[in-house]
C-alpha positions as CSV (number, residue, x, y, z in Angstrom):
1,X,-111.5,62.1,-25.4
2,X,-110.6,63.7,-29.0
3,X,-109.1,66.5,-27.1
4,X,-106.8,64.5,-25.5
5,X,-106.4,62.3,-28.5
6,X,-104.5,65.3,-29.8
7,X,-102.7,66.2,-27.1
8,X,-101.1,63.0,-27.3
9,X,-100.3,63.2,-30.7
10,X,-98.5,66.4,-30.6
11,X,-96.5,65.2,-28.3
12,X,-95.5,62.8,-29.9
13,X,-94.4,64.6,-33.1
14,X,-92.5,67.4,-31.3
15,X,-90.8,64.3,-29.5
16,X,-89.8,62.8,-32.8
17,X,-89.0,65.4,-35.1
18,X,-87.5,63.6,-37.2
19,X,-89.6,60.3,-37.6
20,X,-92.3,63.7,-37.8
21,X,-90.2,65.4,-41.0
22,X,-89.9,62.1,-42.8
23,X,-93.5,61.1,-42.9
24,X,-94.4,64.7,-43.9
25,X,-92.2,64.7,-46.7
26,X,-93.1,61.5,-48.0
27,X,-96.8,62.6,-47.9
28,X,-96.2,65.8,-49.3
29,X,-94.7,64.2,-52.3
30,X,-97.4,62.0,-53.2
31,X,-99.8,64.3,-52.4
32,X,-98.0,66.7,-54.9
33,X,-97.8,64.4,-57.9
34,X,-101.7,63.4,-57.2
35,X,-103.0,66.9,-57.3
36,X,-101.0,68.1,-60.0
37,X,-102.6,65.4,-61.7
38,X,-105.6,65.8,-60.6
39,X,-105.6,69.8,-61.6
40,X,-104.5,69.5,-64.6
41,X,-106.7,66.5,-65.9
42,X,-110.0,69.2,-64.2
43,X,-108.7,71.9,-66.6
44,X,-108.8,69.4,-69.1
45,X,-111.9,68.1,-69.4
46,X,-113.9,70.3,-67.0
47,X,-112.7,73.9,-67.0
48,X,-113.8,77.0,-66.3
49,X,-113.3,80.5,-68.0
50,X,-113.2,80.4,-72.0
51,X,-114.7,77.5,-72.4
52,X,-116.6,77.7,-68.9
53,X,-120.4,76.4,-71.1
54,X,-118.3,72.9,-71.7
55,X,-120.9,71.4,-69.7
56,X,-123.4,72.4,-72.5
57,X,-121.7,71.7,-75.7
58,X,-120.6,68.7,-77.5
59,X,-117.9,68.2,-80.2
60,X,-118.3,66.4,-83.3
61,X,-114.7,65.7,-83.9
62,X,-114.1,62.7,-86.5
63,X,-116.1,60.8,-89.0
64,X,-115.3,57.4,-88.9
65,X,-116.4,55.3,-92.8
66,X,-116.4,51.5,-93.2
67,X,-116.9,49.3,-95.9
68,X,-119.9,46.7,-95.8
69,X,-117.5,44.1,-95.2
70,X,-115.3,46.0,-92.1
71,X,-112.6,45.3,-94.4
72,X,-112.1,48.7,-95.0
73,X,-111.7,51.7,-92.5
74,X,-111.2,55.9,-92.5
75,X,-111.2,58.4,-90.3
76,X,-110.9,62.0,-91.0
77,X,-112.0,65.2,-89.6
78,X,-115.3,66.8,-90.4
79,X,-115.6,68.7,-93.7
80,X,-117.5,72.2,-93.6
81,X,-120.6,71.2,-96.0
82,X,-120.9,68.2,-92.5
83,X,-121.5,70.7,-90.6
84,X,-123.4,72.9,-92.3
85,X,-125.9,70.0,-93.5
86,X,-125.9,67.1,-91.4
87,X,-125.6,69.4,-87.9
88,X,-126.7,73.5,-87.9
89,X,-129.9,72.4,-88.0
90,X,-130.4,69.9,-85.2
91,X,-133.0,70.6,-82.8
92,X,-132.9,71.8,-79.1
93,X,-129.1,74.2,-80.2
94,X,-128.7,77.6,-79.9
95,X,-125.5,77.6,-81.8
96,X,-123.7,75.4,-83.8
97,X,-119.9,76.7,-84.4
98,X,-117.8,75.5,-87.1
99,X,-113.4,76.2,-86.6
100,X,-110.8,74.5,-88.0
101,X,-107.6,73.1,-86.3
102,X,-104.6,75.2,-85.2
103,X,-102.4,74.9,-88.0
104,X,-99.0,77.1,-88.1
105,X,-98.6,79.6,-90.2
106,X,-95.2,81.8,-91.0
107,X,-96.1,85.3,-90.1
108,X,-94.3,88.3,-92.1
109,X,-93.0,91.6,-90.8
110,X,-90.4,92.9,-93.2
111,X,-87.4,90.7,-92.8
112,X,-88.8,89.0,-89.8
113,X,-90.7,85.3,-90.2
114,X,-92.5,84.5,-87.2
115,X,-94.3,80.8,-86.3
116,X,-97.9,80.8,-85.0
117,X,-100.5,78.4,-84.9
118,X,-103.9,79.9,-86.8
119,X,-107.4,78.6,-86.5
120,X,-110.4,79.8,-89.3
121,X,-113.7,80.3,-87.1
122,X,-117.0,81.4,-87.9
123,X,-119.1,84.2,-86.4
124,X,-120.8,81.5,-83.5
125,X,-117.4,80.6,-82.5
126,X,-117.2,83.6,-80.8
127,X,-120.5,83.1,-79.1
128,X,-120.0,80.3,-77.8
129,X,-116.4,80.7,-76.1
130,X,-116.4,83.3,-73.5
131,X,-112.8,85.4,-74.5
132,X,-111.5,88.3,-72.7
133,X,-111.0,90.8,-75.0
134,X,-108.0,93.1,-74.2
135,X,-107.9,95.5,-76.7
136,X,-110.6,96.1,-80.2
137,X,-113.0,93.6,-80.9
138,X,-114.1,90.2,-82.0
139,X,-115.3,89.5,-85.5
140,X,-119.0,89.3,-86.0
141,X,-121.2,87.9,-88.7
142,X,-121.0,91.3,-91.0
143,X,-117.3,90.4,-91.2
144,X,-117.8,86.8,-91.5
145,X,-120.6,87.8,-94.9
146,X,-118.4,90.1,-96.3
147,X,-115.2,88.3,-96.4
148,X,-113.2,91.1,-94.5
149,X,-109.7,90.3,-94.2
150,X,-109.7,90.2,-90.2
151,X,-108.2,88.6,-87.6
152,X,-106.9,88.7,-83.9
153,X,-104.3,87.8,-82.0
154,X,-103.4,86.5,-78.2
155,X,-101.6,88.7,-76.2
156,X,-98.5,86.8,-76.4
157,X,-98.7,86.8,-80.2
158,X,-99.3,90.7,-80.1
159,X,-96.7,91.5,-78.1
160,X,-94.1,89.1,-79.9
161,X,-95.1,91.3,-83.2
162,X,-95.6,94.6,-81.7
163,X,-94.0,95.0,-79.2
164,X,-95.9,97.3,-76.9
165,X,-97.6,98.9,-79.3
166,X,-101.4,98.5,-79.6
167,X,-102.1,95.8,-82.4
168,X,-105.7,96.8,-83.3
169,X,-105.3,98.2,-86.2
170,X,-102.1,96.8,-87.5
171,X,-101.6,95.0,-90.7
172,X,-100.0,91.2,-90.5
173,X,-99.3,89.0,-93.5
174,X,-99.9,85.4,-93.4
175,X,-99.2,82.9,-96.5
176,X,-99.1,85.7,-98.9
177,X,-102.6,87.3,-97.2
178,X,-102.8,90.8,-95.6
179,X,-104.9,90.8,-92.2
180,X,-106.2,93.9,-90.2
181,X,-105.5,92.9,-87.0
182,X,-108.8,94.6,-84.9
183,X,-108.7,92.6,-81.3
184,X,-106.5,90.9,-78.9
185,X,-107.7,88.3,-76.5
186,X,-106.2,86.4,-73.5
187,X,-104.0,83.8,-74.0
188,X,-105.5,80.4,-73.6
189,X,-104.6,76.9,-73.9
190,X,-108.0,74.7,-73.8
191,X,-108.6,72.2,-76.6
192,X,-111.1,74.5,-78.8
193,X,-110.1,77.5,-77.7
194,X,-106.4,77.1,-78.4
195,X,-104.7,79.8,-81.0
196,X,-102.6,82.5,-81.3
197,X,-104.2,84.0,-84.5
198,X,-108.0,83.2,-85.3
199,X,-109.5,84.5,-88.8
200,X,-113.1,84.5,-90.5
201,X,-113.7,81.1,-92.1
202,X,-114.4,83.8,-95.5
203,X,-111.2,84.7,-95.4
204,X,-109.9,81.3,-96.5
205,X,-107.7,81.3,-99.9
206,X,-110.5,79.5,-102.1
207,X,-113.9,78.6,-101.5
208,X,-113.2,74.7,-102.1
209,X,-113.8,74.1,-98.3
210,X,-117.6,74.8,-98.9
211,X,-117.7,71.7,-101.2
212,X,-116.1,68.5,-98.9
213,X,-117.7,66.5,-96.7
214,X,-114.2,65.7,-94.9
215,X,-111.8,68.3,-94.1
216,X,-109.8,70.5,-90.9
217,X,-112.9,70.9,-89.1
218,X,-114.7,70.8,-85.7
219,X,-118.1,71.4,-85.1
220,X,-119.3,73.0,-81.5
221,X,-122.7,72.3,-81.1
222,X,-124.2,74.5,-77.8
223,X,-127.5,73.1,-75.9
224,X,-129.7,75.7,-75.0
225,X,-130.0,73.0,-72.0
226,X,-127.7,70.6,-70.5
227,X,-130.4,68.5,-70.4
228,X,-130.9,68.2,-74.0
229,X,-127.6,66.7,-74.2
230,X,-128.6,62.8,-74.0
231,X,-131.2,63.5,-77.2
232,X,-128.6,65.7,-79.3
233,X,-126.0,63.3,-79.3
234,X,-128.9,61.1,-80.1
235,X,-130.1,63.1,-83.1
236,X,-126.1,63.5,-84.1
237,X,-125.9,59.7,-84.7
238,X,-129.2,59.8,-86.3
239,X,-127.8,62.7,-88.6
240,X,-125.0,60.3,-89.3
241,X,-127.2,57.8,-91.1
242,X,-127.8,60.6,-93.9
243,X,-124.4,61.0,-94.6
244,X,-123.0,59.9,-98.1
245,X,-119.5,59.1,-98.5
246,X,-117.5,61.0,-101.6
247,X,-116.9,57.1,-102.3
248,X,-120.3,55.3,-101.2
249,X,-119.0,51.9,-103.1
250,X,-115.8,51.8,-101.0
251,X,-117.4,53.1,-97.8
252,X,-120.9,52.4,-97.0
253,X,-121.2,53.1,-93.6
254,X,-120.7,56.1,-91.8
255,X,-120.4,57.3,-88.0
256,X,-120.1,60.4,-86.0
257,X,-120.5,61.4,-82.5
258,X,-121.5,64.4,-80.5
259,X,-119.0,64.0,-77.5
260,X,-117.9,65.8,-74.1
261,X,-114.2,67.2,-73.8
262,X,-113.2,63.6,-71.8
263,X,-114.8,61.3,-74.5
264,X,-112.6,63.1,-77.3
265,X,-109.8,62.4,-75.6
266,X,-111.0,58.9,-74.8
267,X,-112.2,58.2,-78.3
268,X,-108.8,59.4,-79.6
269,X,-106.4,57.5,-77.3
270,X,-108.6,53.7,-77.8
271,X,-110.0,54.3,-81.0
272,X,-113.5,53.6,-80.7
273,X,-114.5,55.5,-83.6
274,X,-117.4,52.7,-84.3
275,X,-119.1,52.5,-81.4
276,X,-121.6,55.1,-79.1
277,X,-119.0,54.4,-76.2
278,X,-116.4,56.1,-76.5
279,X,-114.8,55.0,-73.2
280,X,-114.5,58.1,-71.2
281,X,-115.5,55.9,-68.3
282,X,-113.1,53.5,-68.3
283,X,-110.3,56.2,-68.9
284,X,-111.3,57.8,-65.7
285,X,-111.2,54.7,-63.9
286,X,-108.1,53.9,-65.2
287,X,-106.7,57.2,-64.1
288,X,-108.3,56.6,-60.4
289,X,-106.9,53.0,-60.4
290,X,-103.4,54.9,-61.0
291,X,-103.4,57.3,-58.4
292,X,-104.7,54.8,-56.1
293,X,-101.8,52.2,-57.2
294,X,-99.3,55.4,-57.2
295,X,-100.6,56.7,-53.5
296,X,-100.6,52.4,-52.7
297,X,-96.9,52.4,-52.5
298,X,-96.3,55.2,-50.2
299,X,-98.9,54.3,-47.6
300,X,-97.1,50.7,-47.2
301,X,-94.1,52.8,-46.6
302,X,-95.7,54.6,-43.8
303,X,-97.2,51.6,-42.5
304,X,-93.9,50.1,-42.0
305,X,-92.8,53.2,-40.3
306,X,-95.8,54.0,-38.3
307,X,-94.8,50.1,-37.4
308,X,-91.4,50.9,-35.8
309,X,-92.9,53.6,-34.3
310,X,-95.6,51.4,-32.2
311,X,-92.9,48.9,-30.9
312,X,-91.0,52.0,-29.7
313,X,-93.7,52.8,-27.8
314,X,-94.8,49.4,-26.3
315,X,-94.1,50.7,-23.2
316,X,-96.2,53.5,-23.1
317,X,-99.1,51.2,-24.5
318,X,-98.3,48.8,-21.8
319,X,-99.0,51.1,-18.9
320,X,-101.8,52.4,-20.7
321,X,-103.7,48.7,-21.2
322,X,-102.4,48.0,-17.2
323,X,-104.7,51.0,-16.3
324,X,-107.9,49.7,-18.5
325,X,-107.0,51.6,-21.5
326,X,-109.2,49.0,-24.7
327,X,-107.9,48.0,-27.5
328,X,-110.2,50.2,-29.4
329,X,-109.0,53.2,-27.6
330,X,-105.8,52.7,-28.0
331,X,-106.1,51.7,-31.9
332,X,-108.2,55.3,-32.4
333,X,-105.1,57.1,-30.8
334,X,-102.9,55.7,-33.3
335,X,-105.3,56.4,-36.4
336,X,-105.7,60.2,-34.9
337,X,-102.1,60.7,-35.0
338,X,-101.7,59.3,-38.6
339,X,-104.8,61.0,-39.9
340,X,-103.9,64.5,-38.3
341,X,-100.0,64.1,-39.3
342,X,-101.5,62.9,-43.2
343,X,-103.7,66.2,-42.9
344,X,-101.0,68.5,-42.3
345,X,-99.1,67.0,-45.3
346,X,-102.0,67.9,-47.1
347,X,-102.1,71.3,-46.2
348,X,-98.0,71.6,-47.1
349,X,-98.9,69.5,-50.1
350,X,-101.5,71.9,-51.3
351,X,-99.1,74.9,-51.0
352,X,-96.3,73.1,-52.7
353,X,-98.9,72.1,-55.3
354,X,-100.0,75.7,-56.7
355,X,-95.8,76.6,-56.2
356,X,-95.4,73.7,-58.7
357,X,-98.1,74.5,-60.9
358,X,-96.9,78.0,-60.8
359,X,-93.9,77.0,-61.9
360,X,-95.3,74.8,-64.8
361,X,-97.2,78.0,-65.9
362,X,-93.8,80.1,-65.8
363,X,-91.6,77.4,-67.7
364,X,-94.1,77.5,-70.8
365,X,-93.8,73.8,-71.5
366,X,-97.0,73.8,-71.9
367,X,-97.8,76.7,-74.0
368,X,-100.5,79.2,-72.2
369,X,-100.8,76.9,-69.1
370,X,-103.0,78.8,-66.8
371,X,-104.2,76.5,-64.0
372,X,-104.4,77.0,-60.0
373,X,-105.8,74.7,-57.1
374,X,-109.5,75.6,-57.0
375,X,-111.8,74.3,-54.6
376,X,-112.4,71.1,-56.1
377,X,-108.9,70.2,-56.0
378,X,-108.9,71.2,-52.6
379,X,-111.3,68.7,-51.2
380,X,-109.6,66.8,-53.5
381,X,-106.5,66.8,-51.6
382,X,-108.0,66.8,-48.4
383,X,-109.8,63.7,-49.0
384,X,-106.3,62.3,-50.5
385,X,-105.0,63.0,-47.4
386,X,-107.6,61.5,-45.0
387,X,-107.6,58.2,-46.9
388,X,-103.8,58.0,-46.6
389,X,-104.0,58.4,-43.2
390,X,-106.6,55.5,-42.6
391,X,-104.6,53.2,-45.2
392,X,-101.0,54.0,-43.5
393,X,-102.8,54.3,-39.6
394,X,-104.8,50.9,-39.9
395,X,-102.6,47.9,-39.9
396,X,-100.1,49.1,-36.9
397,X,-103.1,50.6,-34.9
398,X,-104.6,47.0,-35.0
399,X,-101.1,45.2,-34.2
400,X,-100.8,47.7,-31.5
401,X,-104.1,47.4,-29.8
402,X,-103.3,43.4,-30.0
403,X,-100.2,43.8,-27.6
404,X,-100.0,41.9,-24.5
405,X,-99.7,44.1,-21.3
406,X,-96.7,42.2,-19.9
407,X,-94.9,41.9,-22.7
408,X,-95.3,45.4,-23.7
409,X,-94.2,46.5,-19.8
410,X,-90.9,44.4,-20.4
411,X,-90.3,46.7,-23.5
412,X,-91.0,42.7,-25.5
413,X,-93.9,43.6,-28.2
């Protein structure tokens, strides 16, 4: 029966072509916009490569201080003696990585004033993120102990200031410091990983950093087990207790939290700097509810096609019911046809998707994009395309298999 199922349908898409080349390009669009989506959002917040042991770290990313009252509120980013007291020595890490923001810097060749963004790491930093060195090598605790002026580039940012010369080796001058430039790494783009010059926390100005609790910082705290996870981020609100504001009077209570990549982001965009929860859940079911809503609208459109398309045939289905055909049956052909056509727009969409993603990567709007359609997003797609089919196949295969013999005979649905 399936094999004839789709002999049927391709009959009837090579006898409408064009009814066919509409309901594939309006597939293919939405499928686009909905894997592009979902791509980008799984590089995000679950990605591979440089920061491929996301799944187990956590980020300590704000402190949050209230007054007794709740009259009162801060939030600031974590100062280095945070880290260094309240979170190295947590139990159940192997590393615990202190780095700074990406802040810009002017960069000095001669005449020549060039704009980068620069992050101060320490040794575990480079532990912890997987780089791919190009060219010399990362720094390493000796460097980090003896305050050598050190740094290294991306390859972007070495070829920008060297052209295609090797870099290793070379002198740069930031802010009035002289760096020896000894490695070049792979551009990259992910939250923490994110730079085009990184330097040795040591290597910072003055040594006032040591002495705030609040400051530019991050701290990267690495399980030795993603099962330890649950009790670390239970220990990091423990640790938070301990802490003592710089103004205890005005802010008595203090909170920080050891959070994935998603509940950053979620914590940032609603705020919920008091609480455990920091709504990464409801982000992601917000962002489901979208596409759903968005992939909504065109599935009604092909419903009302698909519709047009059954009383076209109410002839055929007519002859078909006069020689026993069930309502079932005929309901299944109809669901094949818009499954199989919904499929092959997801096949086209998938191809168009990693040609727009290309092209994403090649405009550099988003600086160091680097992002393809892995197999995730594939099944991804694929299901997207399935459940467009039942949504946009359902309602006319049911009005079809309801059609009256006679009246369908007489060409009168």
């Amino acid at each position: 029966m399936l094999r004839n199922y789709l002999l049927t349908a391709w009959k009837v898409f090579m006898r409408r072509k064009l009814f066919t080349a509409i309901n594939l390009a309006c597939i293919v669009l939405t499928l686009v916009v909905l894997m592009v989506t979902t791509a980008l959002l799984e590089t995000a917040f679950f990605p591979t490569g440089v920061e491929g042991k996301s799944g187990r770290f956590l980020q300590v990313y704000s402190i949050y201080s209230e007054s007794a009252d709740r009259g009162t509120q801060r939030t600031s980013r974590l100062g280095w003696k945070t880290v260094e007291r309240h979170l190295k020595h947590l139990p159940g890490l192997e590393r615990v990585a202190a780095l700074t923001g990406a802040n810009q810097v002017s960069v000095y060749q001669g005449d020549r004033v060039s704009e980068l963004d620069m992050r101060r790491v320490d040794a575990d930093y480079w532990k912890i993120l997987d780089f791919k060195v190009l060219g010399g090598r990362l720094p390493t605790e000796d460097d980090e102990r003896a305050g050598r002026m050190v740094a290294v580039l991306n390859e972007t940012s070495a070829r920008r200031l060297f052209g295609d010369a090797a870099a290793p080796g070379r002198r740069i001058s930031v802010g009035g410091q002289s760096f020896e430039v000894i490695g070049v790494v792979a551009d990259v783009l992910h939250m923490n990983a994110y730079a085009d010059i990184w330097a040795p926390l040591t290597t910072f100005p003055s040594t006032d950093y040591r002495s705030r609790e609040t400051g530019d910082f991050t701290a990267l705290l690495l399980a030795k087990n993603a099962a330890d996870l649950p009790r670390i981020q239970r220990d990091v609100e423990r640790a938070a207790l301990g802490f003592v504001s710089d103004d205890p009077h005005r802010f008595a209570l203090t909170r920080f939290w050891g959070d994935s990549k998603l509940d950053v982001f979620a914590r940032e965009l609603l705020h919920n700097y008091d609480q455990a929860d920091s709504g990464g859940a409801r982000v992601l079911a917000l962002v489901g509810a979208a596409m759903l809503l968005f992939m909504l609208l065109p599935a009604l459109n092909l419903v009302n096609l698909n519709m047009g398309r059954t009383l076209e045939r109410s002839t055929e289905i007519g002859v078909r019911k006069a020689f026993g055909a069930t309502g079932l049956q005929l309901a299944g052909q109809l669901v094949v046809e818009n499954v199989l056509l919904c499929l092959a727009g997801g096949l086209l969409g998938l191809a168009c998707t990693q040609g727009v993603l290309w092209l994403l990567e090649q405009s550099h709007l988003i600086p160091y994009l680097e992002v393809g359609v892995n197999l995730a997003v594939f099944g991804c797609g694929m299901l997207l395309a399935f459940v467009f089919g039942l949504l946009s196949g359902l309602v006319p295969a049911w009005k079809m298999s309801r059609l009256d013999p006679v009246h369908a005979l007489k060409g009168n649905a």
